[in-house]
N, C-alpha and C positions, 0 to 999 in steps of 0.2 A: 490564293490562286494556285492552282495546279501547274506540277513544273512544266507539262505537256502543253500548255497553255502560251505560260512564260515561253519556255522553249522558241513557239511559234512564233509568239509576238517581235521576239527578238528576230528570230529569221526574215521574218516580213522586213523590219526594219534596215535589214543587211543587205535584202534584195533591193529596198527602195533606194538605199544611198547606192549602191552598183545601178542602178539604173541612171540616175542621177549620174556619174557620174561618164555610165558608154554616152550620154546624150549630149554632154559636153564634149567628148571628144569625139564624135561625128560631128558638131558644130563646129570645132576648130579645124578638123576636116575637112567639113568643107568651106572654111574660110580662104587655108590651104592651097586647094584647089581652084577658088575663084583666082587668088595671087598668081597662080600660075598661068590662066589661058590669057589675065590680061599682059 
């Protein structure tokens, strides 16, 4: 494989777990939020 490849593949997978992990915390967000207006 080409490093420019590798490179990428890795980045993909650095983006995926960061995505992974703002979508957990906008879910606890707004669990958060519901705890509060009740």
């Amino acid at each position: 494989m080409q490093p420019d490849l590798e490179n990428s593949a890795v980045s993909q997978e650095q983006l995926k777990i960061e995505i992974q992990q703002i979508k957990i915390e906008n879910e606890l967000t707004k669990l958060n939020n519901n705890k509060l207006k009740v």
